[in-house]
C-alpha positions as CSV (number, residue, x, y, z in Angstrom):
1,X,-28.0,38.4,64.8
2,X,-24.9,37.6,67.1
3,X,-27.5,35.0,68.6
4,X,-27.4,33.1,65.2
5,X,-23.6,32.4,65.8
6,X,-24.1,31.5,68.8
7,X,-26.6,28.7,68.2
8,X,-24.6,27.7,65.1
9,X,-22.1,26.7,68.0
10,X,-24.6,24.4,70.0
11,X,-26.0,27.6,72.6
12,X,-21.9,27.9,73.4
13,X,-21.0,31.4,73.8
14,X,-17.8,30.0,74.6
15,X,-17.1,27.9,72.4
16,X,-17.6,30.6,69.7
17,X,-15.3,33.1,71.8
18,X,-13.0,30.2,71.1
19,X,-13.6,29.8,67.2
20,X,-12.8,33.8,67.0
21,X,-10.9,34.6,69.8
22,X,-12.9,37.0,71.1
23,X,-13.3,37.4,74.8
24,X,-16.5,36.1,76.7
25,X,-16.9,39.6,78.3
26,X,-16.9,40.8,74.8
27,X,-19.3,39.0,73.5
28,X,-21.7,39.8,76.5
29,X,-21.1,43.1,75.8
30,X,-22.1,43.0,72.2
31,X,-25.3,40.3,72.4
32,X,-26.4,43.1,75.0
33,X,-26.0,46.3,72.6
34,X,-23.3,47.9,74.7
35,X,-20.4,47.4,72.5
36,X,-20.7,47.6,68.5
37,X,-19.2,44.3,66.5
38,X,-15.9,44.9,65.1
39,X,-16.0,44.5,61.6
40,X,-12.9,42.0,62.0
41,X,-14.8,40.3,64.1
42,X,-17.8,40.2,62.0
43,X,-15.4,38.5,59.3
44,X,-14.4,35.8,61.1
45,X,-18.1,34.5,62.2
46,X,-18.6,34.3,58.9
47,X,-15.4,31.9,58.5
48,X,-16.0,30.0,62.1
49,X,-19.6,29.4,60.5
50,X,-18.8,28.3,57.1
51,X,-20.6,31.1,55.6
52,X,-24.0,30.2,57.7
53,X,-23.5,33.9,59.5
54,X,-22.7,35.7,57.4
55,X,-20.5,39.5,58.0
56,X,-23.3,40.8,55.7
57,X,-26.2,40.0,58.3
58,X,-24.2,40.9,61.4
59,X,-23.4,44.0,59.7
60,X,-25.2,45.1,56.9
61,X,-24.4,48.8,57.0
62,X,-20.7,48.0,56.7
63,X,-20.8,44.6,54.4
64,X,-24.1,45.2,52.1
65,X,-23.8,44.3,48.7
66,X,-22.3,46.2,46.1
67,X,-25.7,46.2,44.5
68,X,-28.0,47.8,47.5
69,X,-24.9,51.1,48.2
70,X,-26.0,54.0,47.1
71,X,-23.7,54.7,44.0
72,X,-21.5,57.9,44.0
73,X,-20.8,60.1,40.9
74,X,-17.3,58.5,40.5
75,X,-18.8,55.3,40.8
76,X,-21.1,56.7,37.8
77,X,-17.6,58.3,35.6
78,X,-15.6,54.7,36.7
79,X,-18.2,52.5,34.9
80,X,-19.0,54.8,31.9
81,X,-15.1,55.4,30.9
């Protein structure tokens, strides 16, 4: 999904590196699977893109929505008090 950033920035891995100030090593390293996306980083995609990349996409296991998270049992006690 890192790919969809990057073509939201005109093919410019750079120029994404920029909007995020993330290293261009970096970013090699995590369009190649090496290195997981910070969730920080993740974040501010979402803000360099205006929302069109969203942290969600990039990283659903850590940004799903409330909705699709498996509820716990104090999520269950929280919404019945």
């Amino acid at each position: 999904m890192i790919s969809k950033a990057i073509a939201y920035f005109g093919d410019s891995r750079s120029a994404l590196c920029k909007a995020v100030g993330m290293s261009p090593q970096f970013l090699s390293q995590v369009s190649t699977g090496k290195r997981p996306l910070p969730p920080r980083y993740a974040v501010l995609i979402e803000e360099a893109t205006c929302g069109q990349v969203t942290a969600a996409e990039l990283l659903p296991s850590v940004f799903a929505p409330r909705s699709t998270q498996k509820r716990t049992a104090d999520d269950e006690t929280a919404t019945s008090a």
